[in-house]
PAVOKOL-187112 format. One line per field, with one value per residue (C-alpha): residue number from 1; residue in one letter; z, y, x. Coordinates in nm, 2 decimals. Layout:
residues N
seq NUM/...
type a/...
w Z/...
v Y/...
u X/...
END
This chain:
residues 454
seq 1/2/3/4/5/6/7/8/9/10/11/12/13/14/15/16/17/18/19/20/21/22/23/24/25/26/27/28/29/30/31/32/33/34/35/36/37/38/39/40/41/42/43/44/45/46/47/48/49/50/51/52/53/54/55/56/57/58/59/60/61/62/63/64/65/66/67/68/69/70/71/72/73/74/75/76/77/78/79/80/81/82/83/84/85/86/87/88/89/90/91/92/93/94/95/96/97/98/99/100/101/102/103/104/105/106/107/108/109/110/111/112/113/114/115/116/117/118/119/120/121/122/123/124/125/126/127/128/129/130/131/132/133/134/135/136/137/138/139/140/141/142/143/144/145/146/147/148/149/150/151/152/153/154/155/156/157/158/159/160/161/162/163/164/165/166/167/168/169/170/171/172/173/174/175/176/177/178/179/180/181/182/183/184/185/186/187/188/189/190/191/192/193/194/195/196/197/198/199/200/201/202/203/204/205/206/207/208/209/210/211/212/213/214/215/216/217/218/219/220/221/222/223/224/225/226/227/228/229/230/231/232/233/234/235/236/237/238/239/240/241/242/243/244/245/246/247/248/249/250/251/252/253/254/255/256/257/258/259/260/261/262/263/264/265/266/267/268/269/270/271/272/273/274/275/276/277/278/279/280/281/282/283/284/285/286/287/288/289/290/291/292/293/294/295/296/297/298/299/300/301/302/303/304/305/306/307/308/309/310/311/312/313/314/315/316/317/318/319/320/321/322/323/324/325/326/327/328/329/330/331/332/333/334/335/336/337/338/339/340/341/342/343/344/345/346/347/348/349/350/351/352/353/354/355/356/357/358/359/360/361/362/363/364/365/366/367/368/369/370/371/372/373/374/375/376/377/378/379/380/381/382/383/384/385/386/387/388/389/390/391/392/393/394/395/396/397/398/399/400/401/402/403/404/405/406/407/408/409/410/411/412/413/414/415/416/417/418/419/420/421/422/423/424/425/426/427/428/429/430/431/432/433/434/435/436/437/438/439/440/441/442/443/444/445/446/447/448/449/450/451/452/453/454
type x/x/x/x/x/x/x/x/x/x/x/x/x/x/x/x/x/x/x/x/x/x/x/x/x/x/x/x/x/x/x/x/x/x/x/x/x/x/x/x/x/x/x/x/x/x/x/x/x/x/x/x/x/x/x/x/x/x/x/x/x/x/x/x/x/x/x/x/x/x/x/x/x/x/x/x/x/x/x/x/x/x/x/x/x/x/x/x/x/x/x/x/x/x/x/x/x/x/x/x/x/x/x/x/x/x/x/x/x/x/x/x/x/x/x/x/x/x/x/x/x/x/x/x/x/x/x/x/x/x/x/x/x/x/x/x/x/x/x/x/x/x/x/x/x/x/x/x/x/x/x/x/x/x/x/x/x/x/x/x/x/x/x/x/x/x/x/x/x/x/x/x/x/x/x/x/x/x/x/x/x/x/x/x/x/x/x/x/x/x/x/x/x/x/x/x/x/x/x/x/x/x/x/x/x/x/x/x/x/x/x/x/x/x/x/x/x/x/x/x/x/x/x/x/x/x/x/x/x/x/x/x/x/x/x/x/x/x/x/x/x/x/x/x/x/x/x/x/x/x/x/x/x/x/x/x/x/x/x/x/x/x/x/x/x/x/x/x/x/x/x/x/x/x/x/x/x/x/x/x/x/x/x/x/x/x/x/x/x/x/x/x/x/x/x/x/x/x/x/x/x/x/x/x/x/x/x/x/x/x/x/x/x/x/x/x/x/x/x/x/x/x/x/x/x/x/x/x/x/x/x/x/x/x/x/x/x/x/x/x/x/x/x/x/x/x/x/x/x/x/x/x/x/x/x/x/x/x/x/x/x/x/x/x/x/x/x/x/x/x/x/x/x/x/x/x/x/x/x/x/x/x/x/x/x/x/x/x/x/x/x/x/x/x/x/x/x/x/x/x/x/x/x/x/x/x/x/x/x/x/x/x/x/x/x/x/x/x/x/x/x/x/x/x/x/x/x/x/x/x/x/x/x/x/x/x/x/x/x/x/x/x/x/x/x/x/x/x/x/x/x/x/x/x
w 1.97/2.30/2.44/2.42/2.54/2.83/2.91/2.91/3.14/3.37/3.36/3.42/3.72/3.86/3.84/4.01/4.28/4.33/4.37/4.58/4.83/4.83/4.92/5.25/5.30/5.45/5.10/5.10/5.38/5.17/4.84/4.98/5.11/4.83/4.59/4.90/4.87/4.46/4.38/4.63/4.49/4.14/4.20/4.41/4.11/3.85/3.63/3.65/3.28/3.45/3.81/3.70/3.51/3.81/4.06/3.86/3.80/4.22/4.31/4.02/4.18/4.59/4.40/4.27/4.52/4.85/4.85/4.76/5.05/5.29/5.21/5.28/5.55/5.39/5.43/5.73/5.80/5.63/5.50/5.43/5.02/5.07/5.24/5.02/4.71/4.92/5.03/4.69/4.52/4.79/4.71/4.30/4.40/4.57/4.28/4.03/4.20/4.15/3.92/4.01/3.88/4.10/4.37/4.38/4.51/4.79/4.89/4.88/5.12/5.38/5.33/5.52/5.78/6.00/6.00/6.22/6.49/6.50/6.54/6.87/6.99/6.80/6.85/7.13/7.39/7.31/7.01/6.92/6.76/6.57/6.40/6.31/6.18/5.96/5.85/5.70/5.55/5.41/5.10/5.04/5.12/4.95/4.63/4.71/4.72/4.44/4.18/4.34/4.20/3.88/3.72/3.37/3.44/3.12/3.02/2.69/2.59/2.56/2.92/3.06/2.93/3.15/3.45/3.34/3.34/3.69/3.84/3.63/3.80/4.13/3.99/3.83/4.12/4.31/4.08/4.10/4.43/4.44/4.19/4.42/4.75/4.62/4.32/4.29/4.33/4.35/4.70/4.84/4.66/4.81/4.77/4.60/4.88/4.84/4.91/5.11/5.02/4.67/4.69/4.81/5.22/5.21/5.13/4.83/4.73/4.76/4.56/4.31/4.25/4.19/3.98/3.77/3.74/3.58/3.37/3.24/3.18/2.95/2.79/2.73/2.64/2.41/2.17/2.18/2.33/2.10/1.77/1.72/1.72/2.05/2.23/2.16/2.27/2.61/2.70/2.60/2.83/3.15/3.05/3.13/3.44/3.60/3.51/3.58/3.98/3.99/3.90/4.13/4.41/4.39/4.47/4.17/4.18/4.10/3.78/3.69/3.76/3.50/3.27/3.26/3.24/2.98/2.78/2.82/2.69/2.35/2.30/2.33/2.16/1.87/1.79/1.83/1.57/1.16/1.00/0.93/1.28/1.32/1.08/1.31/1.62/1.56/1.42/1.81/2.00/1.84/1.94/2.27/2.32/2.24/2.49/2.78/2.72/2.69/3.06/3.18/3.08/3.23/3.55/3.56/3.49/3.79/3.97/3.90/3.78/4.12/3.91/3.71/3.96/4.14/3.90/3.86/4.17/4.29/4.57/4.57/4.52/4.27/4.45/4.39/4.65/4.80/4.80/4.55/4.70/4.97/5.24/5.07/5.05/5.37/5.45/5.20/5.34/5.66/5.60/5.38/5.68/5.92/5.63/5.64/6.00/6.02/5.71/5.83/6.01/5.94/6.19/6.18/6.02/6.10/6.31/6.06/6.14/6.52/6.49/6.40/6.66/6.93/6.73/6.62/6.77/6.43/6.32/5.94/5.73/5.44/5.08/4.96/4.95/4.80/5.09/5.34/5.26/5.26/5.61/5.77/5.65/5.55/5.37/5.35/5.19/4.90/4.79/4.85/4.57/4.32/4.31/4.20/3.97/3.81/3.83/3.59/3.36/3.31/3.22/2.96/2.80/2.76/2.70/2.54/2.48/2.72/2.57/2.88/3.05/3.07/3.17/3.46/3.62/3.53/3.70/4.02/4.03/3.98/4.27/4.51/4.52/4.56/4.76/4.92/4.92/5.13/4.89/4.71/4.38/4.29/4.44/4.20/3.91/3.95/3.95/3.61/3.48/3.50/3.34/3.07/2.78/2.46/2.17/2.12/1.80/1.52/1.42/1.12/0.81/0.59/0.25/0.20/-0.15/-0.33/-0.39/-0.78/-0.95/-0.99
v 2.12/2.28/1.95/1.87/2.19/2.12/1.80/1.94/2.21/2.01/1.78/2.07/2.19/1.81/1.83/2.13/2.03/1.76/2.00/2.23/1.92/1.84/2.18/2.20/1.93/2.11/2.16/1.80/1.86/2.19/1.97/1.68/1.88/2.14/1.80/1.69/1.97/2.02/1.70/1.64/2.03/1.91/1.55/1.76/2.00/1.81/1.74/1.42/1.25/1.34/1.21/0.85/1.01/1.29/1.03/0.79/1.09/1.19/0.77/0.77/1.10/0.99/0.60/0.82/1.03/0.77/0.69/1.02/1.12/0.83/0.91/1.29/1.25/1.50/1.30/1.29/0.90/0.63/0.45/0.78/0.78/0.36/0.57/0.80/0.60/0.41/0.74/0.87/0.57/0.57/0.93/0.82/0.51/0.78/0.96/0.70/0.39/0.04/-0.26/-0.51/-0.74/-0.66/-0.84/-1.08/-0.83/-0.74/-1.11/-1.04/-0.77/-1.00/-1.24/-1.03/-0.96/-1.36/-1.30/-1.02/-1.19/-1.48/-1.19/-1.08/-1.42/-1.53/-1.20/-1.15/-0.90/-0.69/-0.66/-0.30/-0.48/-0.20/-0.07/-0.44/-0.55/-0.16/-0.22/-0.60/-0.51/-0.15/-0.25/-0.59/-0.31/-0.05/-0.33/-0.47/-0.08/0.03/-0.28/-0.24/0.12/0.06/-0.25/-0.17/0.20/0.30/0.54/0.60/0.48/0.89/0.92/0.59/0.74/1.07/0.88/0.66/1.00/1.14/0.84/0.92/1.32/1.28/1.01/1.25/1.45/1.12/1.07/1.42/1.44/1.16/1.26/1.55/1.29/1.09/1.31/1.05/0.72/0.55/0.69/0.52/0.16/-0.07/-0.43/-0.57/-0.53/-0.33/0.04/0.26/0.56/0.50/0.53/0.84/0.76/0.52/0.14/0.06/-0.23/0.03/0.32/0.01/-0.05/0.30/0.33/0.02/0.16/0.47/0.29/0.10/0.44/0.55/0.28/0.32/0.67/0.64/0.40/0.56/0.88/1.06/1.16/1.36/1.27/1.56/1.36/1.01/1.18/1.34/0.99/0.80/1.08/1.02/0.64/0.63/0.84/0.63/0.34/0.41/0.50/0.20/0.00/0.19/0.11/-0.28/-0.36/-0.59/-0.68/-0.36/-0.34/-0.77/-0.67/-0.33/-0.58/-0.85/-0.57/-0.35/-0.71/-0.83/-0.43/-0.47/-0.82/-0.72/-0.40/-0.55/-0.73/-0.45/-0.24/-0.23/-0.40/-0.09/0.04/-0.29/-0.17/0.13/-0.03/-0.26/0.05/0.21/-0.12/-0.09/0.29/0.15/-0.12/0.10/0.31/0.02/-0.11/0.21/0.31/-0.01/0.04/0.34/0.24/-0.05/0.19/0.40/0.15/-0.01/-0.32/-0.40/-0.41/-0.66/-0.88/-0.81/-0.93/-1.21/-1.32/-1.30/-1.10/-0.80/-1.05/-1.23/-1.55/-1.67/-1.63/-1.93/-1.77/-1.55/-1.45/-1.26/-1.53/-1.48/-1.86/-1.94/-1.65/-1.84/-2.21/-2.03/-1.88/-2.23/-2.40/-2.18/-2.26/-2.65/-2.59/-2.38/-2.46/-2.32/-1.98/-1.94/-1.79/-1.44/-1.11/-0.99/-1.29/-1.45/-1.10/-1.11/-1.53/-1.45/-1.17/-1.44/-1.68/-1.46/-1.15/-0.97/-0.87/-0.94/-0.81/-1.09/-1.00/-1.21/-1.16/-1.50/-1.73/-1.43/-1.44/-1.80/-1.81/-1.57/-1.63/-1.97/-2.12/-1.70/-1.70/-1.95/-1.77/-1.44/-1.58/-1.68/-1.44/-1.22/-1.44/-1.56/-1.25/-1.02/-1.34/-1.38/-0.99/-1.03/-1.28/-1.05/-0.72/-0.73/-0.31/-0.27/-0.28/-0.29/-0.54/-0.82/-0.56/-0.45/-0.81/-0.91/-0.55/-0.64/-1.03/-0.94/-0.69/-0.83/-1.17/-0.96/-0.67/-0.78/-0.48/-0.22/0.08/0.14/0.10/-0.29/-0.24/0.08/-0.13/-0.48/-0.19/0.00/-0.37/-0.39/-0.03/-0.09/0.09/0.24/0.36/0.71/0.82/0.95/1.31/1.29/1.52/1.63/1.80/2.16/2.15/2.49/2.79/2.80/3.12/3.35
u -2.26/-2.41/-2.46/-2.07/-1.99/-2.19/-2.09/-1.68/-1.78/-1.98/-1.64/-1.44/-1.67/-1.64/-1.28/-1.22/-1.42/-1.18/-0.88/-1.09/-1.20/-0.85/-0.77/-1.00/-1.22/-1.46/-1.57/-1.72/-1.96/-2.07/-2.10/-2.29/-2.54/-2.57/-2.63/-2.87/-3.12/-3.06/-3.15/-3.47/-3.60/-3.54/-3.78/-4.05/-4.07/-4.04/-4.37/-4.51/-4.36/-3.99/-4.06/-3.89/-3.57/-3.53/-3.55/-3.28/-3.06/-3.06/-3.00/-2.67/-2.57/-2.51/-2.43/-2.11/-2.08/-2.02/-1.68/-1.58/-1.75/-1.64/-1.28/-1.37/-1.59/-1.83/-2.16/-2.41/-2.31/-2.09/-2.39/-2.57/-2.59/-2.77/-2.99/-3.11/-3.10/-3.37/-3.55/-3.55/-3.70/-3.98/-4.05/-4.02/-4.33/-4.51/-4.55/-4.49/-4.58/-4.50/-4.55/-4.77/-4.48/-4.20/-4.40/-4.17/-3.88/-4.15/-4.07/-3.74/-3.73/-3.96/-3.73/-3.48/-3.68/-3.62/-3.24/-3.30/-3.53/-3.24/-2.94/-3.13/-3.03/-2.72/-2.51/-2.25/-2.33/-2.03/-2.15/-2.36/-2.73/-2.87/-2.52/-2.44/-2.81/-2.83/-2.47/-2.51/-2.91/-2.88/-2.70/-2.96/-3.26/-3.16/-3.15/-3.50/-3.65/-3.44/-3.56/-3.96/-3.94/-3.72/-3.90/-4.08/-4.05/-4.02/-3.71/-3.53/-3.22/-3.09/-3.21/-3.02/-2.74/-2.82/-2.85/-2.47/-2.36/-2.47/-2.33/-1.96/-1.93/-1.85/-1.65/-1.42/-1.41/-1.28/-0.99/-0.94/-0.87/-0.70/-0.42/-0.38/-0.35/-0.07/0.12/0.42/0.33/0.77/0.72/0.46/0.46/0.67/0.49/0.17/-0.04/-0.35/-0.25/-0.46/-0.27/-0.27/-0.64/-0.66/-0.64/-0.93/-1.05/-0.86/-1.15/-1.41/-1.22/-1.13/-1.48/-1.63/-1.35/-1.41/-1.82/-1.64/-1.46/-1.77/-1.95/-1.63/-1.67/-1.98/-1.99/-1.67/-1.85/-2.23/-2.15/-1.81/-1.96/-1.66/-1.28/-1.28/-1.50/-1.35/-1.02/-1.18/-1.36/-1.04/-0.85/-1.11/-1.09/-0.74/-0.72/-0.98/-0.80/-0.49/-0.65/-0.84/-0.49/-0.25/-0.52/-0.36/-0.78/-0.75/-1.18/-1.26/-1.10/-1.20/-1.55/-1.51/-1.34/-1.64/-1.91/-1.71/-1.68/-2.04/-2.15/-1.95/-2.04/-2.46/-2.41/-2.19/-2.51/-2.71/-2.57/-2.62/-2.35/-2.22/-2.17/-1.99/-1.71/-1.73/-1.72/-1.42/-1.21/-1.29/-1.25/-0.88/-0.80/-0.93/-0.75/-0.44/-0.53/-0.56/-0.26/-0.08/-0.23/-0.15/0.24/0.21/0.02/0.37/0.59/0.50/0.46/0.82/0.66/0.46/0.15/0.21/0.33/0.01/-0.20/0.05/-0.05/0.30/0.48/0.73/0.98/0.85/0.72/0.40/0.13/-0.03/-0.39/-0.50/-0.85/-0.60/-0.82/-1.17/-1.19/-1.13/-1.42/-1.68/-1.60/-1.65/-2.01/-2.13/-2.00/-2.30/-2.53/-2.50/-2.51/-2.81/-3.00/-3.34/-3.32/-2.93/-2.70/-2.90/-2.74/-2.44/-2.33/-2.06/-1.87/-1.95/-1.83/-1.47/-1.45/-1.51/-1.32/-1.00/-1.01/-1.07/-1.39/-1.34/-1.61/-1.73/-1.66/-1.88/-2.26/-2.36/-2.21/-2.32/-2.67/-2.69/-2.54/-2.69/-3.08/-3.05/-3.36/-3.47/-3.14/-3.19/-3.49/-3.34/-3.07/-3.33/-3.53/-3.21/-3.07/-3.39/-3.65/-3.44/-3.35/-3.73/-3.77/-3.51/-3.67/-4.00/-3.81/-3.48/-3.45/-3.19/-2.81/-2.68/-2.92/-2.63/-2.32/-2.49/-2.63/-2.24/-2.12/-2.37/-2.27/-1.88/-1.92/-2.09/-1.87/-1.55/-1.67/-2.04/-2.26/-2.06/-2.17/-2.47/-2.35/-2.43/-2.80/-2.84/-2.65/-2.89/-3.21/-3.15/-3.11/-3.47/-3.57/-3.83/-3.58/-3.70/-3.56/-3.57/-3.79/-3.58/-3.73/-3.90/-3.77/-3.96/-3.88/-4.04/-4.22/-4.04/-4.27/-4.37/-4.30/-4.54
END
């Protein structure tokens, strides 16, 4: 009973924050650094058995916390929360160390190293070479430091579940604020084009995809996490307000990604469960599904039907669109293109962005980290690519504890072909995949004998 009230006040806290941020943004700069020095005092103190969890909890904190804080301006820099997911994992192998088997992720990191020699020739001079080589390699490095300290560390499935739900409050602060940014949405929505104001003055792909991670966590935390009909309603509740801003953003790879993780977590945890849950289960999954499709005639409602043209693939007139990647094709022919051309040493990091500046004028950013990292490292890059793909497949097939093992490799894969790695949450994601996850014991209860009368 304490533990729910806690986690509705620590909701409630989260969500006012939101309406105070919105209220003076100032607030954000306040709130980043107040979680800045919290979290580091609470991983210096903590006692050794609580290092790994502290440092999870502090990574899923500034994961949840970016975009807020992009949109807000409240951090120290726009890559700032990569950053110190990496500087709090160092500080977690420090004191926790490393397994001897992740060596192969220390490949993975060298790996990235060539690209950079071959930018120092390959990039314009216009072009700014430390900016452009820390904004293409933070997200791929803060991946290859966050899966070095997070393979076989052993955690409990109770305290996965903490660490889903550091990564959801700032989330609800997000949503919070933006309800507050754009109150009637008929105003503002006028075509099916991805809508910055909808999404609360910022990127609508990014705010799509943080929303989409916190509609996972409902997910999540609706079927494991509501032992009550009040918390099943409250997650339900959240479920749908984070849906309904990840759908009015008109960023539709946030949500698909959400969608194929959310799927791949009931279909593994289906077969988890006693036969009995399953009864259980399916009885949710249909209050759930209620609920999606009553946010989603909502979401079309307020939208005057833009939405489901949208996903239609079709304009505000109703004609169908010639491309639905919105040009990502033409992007990912583009960077296979440098590949076949420069098989070895590739074109060198962040020179596929600097290319169409010379070429266009317009210095579009890829979304898609596959065909990126094969361009820009080349042969480095095939490796790099294996080693993700295959390492984690290889755990699994030693250590199949972790319920969520194949939602998030799905929720990092999904991500990074619609949205590269531009925040820190697929690097965080593809790491927890690899957490060594134990059951928690079930006390054991044990009958009192009765006192015999005297």
């Amino acid at each position: 009973m304490k533990t729910n009230i806690t986690y509705i006040s620590i909701i409630a806290i989260h969500a006012v924050l939101g309406m105070l941020i919105y209220l003076s943004e100032i607030i954000a700069k306040v709130y980043f650094f107040a979680a800045l020095f919290y979290f580091i005092y609470q991983v210096v103190i903590a006692p050794n058995h609580r290092k790994t969890l502290e440092v999870l909890k502090a990574c899923a904190y500034f994961v949840g916390i970016e975009v807020f804080m992009r949109t807000t301006k409240g951090s120290v820099s726009y890559e700032a929360s990569k950053y110190l997911v990496i500087l709090f994992t160092l500080i977690g192998m420090f004191y926790k160390g490393a397994s001897g088997k992740a060596y192969p992720y220390f490949l993975y990191l060298m790996f990235l190293v060539p690209s950079i020699f071959v930018a120092s020739t390959t990039l314009s001079f216009d072009a700014n070479f430390r900016t452009n080589i820390a904004f293409v390699l933070s997200g791929p490095s803060c991946l290859g430091f966050a899966a070095l300290f997070c393979y076989d560390k052993q955690v409990t499935s109770q305290q996965l579940q903490r660490v889903l739900l550091f990564m959801l409050l700032p989330l609800i602060a997000h949503a919070t604020y933006n309800f507050f940014y754009t109150p009637d949405l008929k105003d503002i929505i006028s075509n099916t084009a991805s809508n910055t104001k909808a999404s609360g003055g910022f990127g609508a792909n990014q705010v799509a995809t943080v929303f989409g991670l916190g509609m996972f966590i409902l997910t999540v935390r609706f079927f494991m996490k509501s032992p009550n009909l009040g918390l099943k309603l409250l997650n339900i509740g959240l479920f749908g307000m984070l849906t309904f801003r990840a759908l009015v953003t008109f960023s539709r790879g946030g949500v698909i990604a959400a969608i194929i993780a959310i799927l791949a977590f009931l279909i593994i945890y289906y077969g988890y469960v006693s036969v009995k849950k399953r009864v259980e289960l399916i009885q949710l999954l249909g209050l759930f599904c209620f609920g999606v499709f009553a946010v989603w005639l909502y979401t079309s409602t307020q939208t005057s039907g833009m939405l489901d043209k949208r996903y239609a693939n079709k304009d505000s007139l109703g004609r169908e669109k010639a491309d639905i990647s919105t040009g990502r094709t033409d992007l990912f022919i583009e960077e296979i293109d440098g590949f076949i051309n420069n098989p070895i040493f590739g074109i060198g990091s962040s020179r596929a962005k600097d290319q169409r500046i010379e070429d266009s004028g317009q210095g579009v950013i890829s979304h898609n980290e596959v065909s990126r990292t094969l361009a820009e490292h080349g042969i480095f890059g095939v490796f790099i690519l294996i080693i993700l793909i295959f390492k984690p497949l290889y755990y699994r097939a030693q250590n199949r504890n972790n319920v969520f093992f194949y939602a998030f490799l799905c929720l990092w894969f999904a991500t990074i072909n619609h949205s590269g790695m531009r925040i820190a949450m697929p690097a965080f994601i593809y790491a927890l995949a690899l957490l060594n996850v134990k059951n928690d014991k079930r006390p054991i209860h044990r009958k009192q004998l009765k006192e015999q009368a005297v």
